[in-house]
C-alpha positions in Angstrom: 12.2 12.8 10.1 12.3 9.2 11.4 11.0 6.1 9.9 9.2 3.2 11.5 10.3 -0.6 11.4 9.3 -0.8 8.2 11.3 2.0 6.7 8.8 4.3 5.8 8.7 7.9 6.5 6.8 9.0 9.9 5.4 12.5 10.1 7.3 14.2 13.2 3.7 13.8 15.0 3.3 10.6 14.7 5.1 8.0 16.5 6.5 5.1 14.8 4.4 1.6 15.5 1.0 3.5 16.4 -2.0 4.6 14.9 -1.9 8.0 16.8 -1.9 11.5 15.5 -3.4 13.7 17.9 -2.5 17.0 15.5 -3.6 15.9 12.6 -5.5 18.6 11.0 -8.1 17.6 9.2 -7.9 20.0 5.8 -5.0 20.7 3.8 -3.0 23.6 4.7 -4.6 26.7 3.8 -7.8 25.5 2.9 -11.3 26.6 4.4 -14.7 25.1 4.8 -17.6 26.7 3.9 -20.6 27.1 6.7 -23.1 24.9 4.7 -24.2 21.9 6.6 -23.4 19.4 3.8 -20.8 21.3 1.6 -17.6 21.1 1.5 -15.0 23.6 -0.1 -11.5 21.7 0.8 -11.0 18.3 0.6 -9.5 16.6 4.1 -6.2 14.8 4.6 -6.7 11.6 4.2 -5.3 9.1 6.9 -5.1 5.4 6.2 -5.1 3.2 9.1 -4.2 0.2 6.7 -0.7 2.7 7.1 -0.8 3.8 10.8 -2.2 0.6 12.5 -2.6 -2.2 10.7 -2.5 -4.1 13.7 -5.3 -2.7 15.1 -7.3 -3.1 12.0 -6.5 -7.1 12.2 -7.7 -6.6 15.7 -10.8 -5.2 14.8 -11.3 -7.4 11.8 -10.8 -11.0 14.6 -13.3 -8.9 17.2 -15.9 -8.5 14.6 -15.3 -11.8 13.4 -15.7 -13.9 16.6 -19.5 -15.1 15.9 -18.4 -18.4 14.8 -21.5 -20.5 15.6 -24.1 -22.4 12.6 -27.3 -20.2 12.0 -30.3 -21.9 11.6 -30.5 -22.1 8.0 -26.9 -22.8 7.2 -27.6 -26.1 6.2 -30.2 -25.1 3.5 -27.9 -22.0 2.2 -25.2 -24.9 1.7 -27.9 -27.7 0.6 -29.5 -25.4 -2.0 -26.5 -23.8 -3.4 -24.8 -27.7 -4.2 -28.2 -28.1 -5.3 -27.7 -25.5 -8.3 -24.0 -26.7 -8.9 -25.3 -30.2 -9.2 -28.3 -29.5 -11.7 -26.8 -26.1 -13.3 -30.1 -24.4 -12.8 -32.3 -22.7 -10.1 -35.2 -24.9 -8.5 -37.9 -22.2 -9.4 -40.5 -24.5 -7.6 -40.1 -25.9 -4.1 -39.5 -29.7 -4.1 -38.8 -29.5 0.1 -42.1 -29.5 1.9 -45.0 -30.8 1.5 -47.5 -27.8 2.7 -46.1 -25.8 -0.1 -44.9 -28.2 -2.2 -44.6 -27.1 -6.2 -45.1 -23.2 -4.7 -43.0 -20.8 -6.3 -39.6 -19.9 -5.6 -38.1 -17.2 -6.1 -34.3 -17.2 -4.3 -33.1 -13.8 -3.8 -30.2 -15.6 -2.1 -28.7 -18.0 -5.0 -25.9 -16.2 -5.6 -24.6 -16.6 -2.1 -25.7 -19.8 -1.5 -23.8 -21.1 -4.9 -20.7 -19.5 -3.0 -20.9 -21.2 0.2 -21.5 -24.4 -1.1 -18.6 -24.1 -3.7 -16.7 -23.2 -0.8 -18.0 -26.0 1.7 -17.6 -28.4 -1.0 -13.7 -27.3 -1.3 -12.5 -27.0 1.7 -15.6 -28.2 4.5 -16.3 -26.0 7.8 -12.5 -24.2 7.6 -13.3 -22.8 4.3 -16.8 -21.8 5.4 -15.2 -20.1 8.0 -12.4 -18.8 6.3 -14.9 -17.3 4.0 -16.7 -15.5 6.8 -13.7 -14.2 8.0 -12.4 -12.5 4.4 -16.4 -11.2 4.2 -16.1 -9.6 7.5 -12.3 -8.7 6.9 -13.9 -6.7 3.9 -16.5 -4.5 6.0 -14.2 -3.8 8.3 -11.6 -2.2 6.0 -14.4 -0.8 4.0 -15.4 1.0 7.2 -11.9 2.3 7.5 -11.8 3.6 4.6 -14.7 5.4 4.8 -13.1 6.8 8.1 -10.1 7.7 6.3 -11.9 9.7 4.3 -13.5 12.0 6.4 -9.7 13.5 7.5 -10.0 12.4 11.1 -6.8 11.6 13.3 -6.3 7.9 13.0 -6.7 7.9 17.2 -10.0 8.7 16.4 -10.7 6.4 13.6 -9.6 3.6 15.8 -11.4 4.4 18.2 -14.7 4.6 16.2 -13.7 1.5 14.6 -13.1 -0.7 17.5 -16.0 0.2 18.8 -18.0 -0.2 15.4 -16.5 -4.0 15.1 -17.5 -5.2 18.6 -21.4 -4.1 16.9 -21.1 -5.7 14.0 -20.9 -8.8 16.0 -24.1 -10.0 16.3 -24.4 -10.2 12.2 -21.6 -11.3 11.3 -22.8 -15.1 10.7 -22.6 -18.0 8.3 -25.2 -16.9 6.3 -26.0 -14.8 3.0 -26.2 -11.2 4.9 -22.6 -11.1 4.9 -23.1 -9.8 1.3 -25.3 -7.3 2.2 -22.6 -6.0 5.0 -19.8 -6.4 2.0 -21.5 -4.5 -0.5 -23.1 -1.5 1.9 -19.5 -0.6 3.2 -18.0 -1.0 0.0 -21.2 1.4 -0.8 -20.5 4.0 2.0 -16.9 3.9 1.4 -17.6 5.3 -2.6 -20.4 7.6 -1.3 -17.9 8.8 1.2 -14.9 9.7 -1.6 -17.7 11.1 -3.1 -18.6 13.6 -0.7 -15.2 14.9 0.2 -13.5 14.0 -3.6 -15.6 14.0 -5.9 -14.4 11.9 -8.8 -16.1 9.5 -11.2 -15.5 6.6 -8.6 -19.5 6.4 -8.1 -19.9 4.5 -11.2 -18.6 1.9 -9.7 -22.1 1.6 -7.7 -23.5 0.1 -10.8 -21.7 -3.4 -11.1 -22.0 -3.4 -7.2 -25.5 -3.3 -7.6 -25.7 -5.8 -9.7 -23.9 -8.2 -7.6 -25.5 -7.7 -4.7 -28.9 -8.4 -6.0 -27.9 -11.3 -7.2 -26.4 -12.3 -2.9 -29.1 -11.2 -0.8 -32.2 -9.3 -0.7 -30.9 -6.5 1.2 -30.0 -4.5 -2.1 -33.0 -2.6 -1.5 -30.6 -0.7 0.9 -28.7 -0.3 -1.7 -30.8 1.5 -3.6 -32.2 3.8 -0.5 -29.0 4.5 0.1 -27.9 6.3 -2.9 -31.4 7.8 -3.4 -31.0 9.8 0.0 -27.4 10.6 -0.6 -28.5 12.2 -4.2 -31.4 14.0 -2.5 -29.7 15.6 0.1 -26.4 15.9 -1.8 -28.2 17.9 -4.3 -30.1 20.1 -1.6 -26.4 20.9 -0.1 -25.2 21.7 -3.8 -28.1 23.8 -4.2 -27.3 26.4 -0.9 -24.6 26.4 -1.4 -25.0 27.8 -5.0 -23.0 24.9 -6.8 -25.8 24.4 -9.6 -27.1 20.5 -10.8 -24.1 19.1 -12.3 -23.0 17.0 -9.3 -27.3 16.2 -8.8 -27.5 15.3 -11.8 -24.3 12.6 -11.7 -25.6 11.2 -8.8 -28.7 10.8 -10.5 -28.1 9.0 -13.6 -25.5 6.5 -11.6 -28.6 5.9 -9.0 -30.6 5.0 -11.9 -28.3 3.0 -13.5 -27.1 1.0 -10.5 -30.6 0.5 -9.6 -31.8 -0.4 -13.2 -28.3 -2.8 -12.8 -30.7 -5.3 -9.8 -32.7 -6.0 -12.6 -29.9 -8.6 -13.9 -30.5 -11.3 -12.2 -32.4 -14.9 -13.0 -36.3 -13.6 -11.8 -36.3 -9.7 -13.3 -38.3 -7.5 -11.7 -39.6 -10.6 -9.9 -36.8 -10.5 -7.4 -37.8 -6.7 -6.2 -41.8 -8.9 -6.0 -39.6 -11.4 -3.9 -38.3 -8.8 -1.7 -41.1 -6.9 -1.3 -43.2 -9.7 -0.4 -40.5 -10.8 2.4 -40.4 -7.4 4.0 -44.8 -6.7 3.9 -45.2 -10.4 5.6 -47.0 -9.6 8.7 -45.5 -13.1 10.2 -41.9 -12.3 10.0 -41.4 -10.5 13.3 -43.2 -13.2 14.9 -40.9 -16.3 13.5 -37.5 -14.9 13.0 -35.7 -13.0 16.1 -33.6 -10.7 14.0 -36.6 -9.0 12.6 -37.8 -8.0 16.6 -36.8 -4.6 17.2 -34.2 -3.6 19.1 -35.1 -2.8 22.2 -37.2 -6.3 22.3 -34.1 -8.3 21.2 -32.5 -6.3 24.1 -34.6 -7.7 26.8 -34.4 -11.0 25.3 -30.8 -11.1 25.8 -30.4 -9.5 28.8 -33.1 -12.9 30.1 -30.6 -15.6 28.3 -27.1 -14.1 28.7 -26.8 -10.4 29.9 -22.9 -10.3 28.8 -24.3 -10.2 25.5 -26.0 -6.6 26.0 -22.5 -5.1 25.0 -22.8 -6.5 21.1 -26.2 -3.9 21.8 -24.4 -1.2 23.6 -21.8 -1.0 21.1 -23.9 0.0 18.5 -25.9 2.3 20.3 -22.7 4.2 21.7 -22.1 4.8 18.3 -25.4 6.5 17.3 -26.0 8.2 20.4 -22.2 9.7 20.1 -23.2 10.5 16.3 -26.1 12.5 17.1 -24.6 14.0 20.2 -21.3 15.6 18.4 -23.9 16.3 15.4 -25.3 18.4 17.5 -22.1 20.1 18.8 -20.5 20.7 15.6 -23.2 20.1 12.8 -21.3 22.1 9.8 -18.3 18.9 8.7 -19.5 19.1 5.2 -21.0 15.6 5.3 -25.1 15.4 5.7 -25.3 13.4 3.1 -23.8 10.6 4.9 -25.3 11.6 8.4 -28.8 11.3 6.9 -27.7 7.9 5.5 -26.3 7.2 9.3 -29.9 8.4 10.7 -31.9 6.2 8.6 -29.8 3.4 9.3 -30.2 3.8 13.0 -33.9 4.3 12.6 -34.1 0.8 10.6 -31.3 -0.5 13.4 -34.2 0.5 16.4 -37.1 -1.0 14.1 -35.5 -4.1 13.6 -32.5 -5.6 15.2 -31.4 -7.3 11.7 -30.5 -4.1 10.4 -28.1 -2.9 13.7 -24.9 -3.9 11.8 -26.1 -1.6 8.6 -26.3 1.4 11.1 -22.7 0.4 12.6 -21.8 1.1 8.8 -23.6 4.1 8.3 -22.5 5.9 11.3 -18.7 5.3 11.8 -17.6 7.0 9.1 -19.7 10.7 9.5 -18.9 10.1 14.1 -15.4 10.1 13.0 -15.7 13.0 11.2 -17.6 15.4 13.9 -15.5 14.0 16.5 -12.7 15.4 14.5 -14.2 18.3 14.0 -14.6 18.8 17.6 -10.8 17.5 18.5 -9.7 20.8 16.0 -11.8 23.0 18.3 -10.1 21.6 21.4 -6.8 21.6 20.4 -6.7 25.2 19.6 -7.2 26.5 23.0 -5.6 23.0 24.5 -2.3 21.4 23.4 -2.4 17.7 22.5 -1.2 15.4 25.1 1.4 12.5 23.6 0.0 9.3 22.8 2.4 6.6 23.5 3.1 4.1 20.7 1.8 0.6 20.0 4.2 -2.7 20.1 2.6 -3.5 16.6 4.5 -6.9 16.9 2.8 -7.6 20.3 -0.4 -6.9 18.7 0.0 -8.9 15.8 1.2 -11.5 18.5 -2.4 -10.9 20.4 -3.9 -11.3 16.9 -2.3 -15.0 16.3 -3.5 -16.1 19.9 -7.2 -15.4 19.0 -7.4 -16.6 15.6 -6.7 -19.9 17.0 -8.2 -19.5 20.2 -11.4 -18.7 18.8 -10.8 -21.6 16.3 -10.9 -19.7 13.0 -9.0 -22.7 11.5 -10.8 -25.4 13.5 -13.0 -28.2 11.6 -15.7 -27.7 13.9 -18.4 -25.4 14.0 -19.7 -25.4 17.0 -24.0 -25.2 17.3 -25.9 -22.2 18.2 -28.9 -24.0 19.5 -30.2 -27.6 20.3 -31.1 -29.3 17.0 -32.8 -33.0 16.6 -30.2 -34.8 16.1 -31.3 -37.7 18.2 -34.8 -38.2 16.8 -33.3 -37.6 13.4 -31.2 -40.8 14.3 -34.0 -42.9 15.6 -35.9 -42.2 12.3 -32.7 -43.7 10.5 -32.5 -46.2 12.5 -36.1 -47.8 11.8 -36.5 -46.1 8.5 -38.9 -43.8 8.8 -39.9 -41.2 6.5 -42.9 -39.0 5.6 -43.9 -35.7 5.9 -42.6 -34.2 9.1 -44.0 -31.0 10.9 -41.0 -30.0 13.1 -40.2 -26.3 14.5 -39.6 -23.7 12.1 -35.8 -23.3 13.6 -34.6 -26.8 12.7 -36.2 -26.8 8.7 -33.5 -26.9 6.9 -31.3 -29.0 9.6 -33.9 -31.5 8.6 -34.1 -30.8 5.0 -30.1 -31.6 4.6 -30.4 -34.7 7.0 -33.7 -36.4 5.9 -34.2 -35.2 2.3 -35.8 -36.8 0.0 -37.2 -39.3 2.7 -38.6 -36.7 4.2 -40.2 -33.1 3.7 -40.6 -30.6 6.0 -43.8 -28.1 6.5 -42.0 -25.4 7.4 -38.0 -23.6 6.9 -36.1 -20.7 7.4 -37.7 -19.9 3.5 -40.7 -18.6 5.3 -40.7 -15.5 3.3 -40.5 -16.2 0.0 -42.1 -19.8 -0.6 -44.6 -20.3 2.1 -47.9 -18.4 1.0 -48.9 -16.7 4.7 -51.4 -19.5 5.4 -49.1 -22.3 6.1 -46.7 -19.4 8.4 -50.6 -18.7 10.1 -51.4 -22.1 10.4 -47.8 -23.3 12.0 -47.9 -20.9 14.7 -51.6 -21.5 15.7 -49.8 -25.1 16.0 -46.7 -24.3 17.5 -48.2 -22.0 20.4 -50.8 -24.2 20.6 -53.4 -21.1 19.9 -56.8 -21.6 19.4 -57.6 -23.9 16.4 -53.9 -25.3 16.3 -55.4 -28.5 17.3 -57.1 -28.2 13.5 -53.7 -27.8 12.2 -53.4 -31.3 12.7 -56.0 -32.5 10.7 -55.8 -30.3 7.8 -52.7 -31.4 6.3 -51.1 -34.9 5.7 -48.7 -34.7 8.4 -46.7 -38.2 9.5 -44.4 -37.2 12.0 -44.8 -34.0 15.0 -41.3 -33.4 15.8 -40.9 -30.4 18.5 -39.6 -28.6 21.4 -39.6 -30.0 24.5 -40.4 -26.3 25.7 -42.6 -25.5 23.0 -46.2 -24.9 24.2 -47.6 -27.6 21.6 -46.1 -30.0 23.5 -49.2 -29.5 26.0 -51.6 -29.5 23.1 -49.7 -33.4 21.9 -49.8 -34.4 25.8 -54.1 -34.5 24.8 -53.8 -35.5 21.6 -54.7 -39.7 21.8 -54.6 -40.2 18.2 -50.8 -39.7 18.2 -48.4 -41.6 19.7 -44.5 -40.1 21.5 -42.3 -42.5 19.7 -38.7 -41.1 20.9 -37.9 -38.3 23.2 -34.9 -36.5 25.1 -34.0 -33.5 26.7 -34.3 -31.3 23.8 -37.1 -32.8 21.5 -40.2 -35.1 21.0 -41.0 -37.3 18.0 -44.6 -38.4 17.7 -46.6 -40.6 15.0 -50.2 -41.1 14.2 -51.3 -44.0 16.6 -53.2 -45.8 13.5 -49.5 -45.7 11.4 -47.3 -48.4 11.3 -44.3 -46.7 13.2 -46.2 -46.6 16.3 -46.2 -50.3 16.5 -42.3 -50.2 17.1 -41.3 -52.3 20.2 -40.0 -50.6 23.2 -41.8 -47.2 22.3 -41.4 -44.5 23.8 -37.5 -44.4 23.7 -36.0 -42.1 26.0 -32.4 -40.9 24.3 -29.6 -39.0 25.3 -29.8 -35.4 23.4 -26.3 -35.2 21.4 -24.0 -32.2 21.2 -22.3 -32.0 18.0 -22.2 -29.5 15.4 -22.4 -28.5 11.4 -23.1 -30.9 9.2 
């Protein structure tokens, strides 16, 4: 027995520094599986790659992590949150635009945005990405335990894992999903123990539940989640002649932690709030990370094609799930491979939900990969696996958390944003009601509130009733009747893309006026109002680059 720098023991198989261990068998000794597709007689071995690589895992945790760019609605999830720590209460009616203003609002987000502002507030742009960095750091080593879990050699696991970080990429951003990618590992990690322990550990679903309804609307995954793993898990329990008493567990903590979302500031109005947000017919056509998958595919591939392998990534990871599924289909886990399917199927539906199925699936392609290394290994002896310098990894580690600027002040800006036009309006004090792209809402609502409201934000689905969202992209792709859109509401100020296909429909338009313009944007007034009687208009300006605020 030898012992690795740290002075702990280091199974003969395993070499010291590494997360390898090519004969790891994945039951305890003696133990046999039963030929049910989702039962499970023994329990596996677990493997901990928090013990074999931790390294690795830090790796994985910086790769995942390296999306460090503002989202679009940052600045409202910060403005709205030191909102509520400023007045101690939820705005429940929106004081923000003008199309929709006094319209209810319910916030299925509050929670998180009462975080990130406590956290901006404390510590600026670092903390906010300091805070993204512990949220992601928290999936990842939720995924690993799930992995650990399933008894698989921690070569695989890494594998899987590194793999599994690079497609959690895309969604790992500044914004209140992170608690949705928190809380849904943390999720799979207890259904996981659950499958291959047992154990009274599923309780703990309930207070998770409960938090995460407060965070972000997706706790409706949640609560799918657990449904399917009871249904199927009771299904398994049933061939395999194990009775209801596991069912029936499941059951009650599925109804409890789902009974557990209804503690939150709106009751059973939030499940109306979510509900409403996913039936809005306008939401694929606004935000991108509703398109599905294979349309946010193309879309990439046209503005930068290195980005497909964020895409790939993920898909690698399903395809390889169903593909060893197929090869070895009795691991004792179908609860969590239907999980993994449905996730995918959301993943393909809408690219939003890709990181969920990164989730889902690492933990059940570990296992059938593992199930498929035991076949190989009988008829072929393992080849050694050299060992990892954990020191030069940790040393690889260092280099990209601050070459990636995890402990920079500046966040860098994911898109053009009017900064320029918002200056000239400071400059010659204007203010009014301003209809601007639906992207740069709430960059305007931080910058310009109250001397200025907006007619549309990133809050598209659970303020604006689906006549404003109708009327702002007859507008904004200059459809027919957008030209009405500009008549039927009180607007002051048209502030747009310079490639945005109104721009052709303001180009006819004589009774407005281009008051400032630069690469990026165009500002117009009414002709009859007083700010189109500036001197010197139109001003050409030069399109700044800065970054959040």
């Amino acid at each position: 027995m030898k012992t690795s720098g740290e002075g702990r023991a280091v199974p003969p198989n395993m070499p010291a520094d590494t997360g390898v261990a090519e004969t790891a068998t994945l039951v305890e000794p003696g133990a046999a599986q039963r030929g049910c597709l989702g039962h499970l007689a023994s329990r596996p071995l677990r493997h901990s790659l928090l013990r074999y690589s931790p390294a690795v895992v830090l790796l994985a945790i910086l790769i995942a992590d390296s999306n460090r760019h503002t989202d679009p609605d940052l600045w409202g999830h910060v403005r709205f949150g030191q909102s509520f720590i400023a007045i101690r209460h939820l705005i429940d009616r929106d004081p923000y635009s003008y199309s929709a203003a006094g319209h209810l609002w319910r916030d299925h987000e509050w929670l998180a945005e009462v975080v990130m502002a406590a956290v901006y507030n404390a510590a600026g742009v670092v903390g906010l990405k300091l805070w993204k960095f512990v949220f992601t750091a928290l999936t990842v080593l939720f995924i690993a335990d799930s992995e650990a879990e399933t008894g698989a050699p921690p070569s695989i696991q890494l594998s899987v894992l590194v793999v599994a970080s690079v497609g959690l990429i895309l969604q790992t951003q500044f914004r209140p999903q992170m608690f949705t990618l928190v809380s849904l590992s943390a999720l799979i990690a207890l259904l996981a123990r659950d499958n291959y322990r047992r154990g009274r550990t599923i309780w703990l679903a309930v207070p998770l539940m409960a938090l995460w309804a407060n965070a972000h609307g997706g706790f409706v995954a949640g609560i799918l989640t657990l449904a399917l793993y009871t249904g199927v898990a009771a299904l398994c329990d049933l061939a395999a002649g194990d009775g209801l008493h596991h069912a029936i567990r499941l059951s009650l903590a599925t109804l409890a932690a789902t009974a557990a979302t209804l503690f939150n500031p709106y009751g059973v109005g939030m499940w109306k709030a979510v509900a409403y947000a996913l039936r809005n017919p306008y939401t694929r056509d606004i935000v991108a990370d509703w398109q599905p998958l294979a349309h946010a595919m193309a879309a990439q591939w046209h503005q930068a094609p290195s980005g497909i392998l964020i895409y790939l990534a993920a898909i690698v990871l399903i395809a390889a799930l169903a593909a060893s599924f197929v090869a070895a289909p009795r691991a004792g886990d179908l609860p969590l491979v239907a999980i993994a399917a449905f996730m995918s199927i959301a993943a393909f539906q809408s690219v939003r939900n890709m990181a969920l199925a990164v989730i889902a699936v690492s933990g059940p392609l570990a296992r059938h990969l593992a199930v498929l290394a035991e076949r190989r290994r009988a008829d072929v002896p393992a080849a050694d696996s050299r060992p990892v310098n954990r020191w030069l990894m940790l040393a690889v580690c260092v280099v990209l958390m601050i070459q990636g600027g995890l402990f920079s002040s500046r966040l860098a800006q994911d898109e053009a944003y009017p900064a320029g036009a918002v200056s000239f309006m400071r400059a010659h004090g204007l203010h009014g009601n301003l209809l601007g792209d639906f992207g740069w809402g709430q960059y305007l609502i931080w910058h310009t509130f109250p001397a200025a409201k907006v007619f549309i934000d990133g809050r598209n689905d659970t303020v604006y009733p689906q006549g404003v969202v109708r009327d702002y992209l007859l507008f904004r792709f200059d459809l027919a009747g957008g030209g009405q859109i500009l008549d039927a509401y009180r607007h002051d100020f048209v502030l747009i893309s310079t490639a945005a296909p109104a721009r052709h429909l303001m180009e006819q338009r004589h009774d407005w006026k281009l008051l400032y313009r630069d690469d990026d944007v165009l500002l117009y007034a009414r002709a009859s109002a007083p700010a189109a009687s500036l001197p010197g208009l139109h001003v050409t300006g030069t399109a700044p680059r800065g970054g959040f605020p």
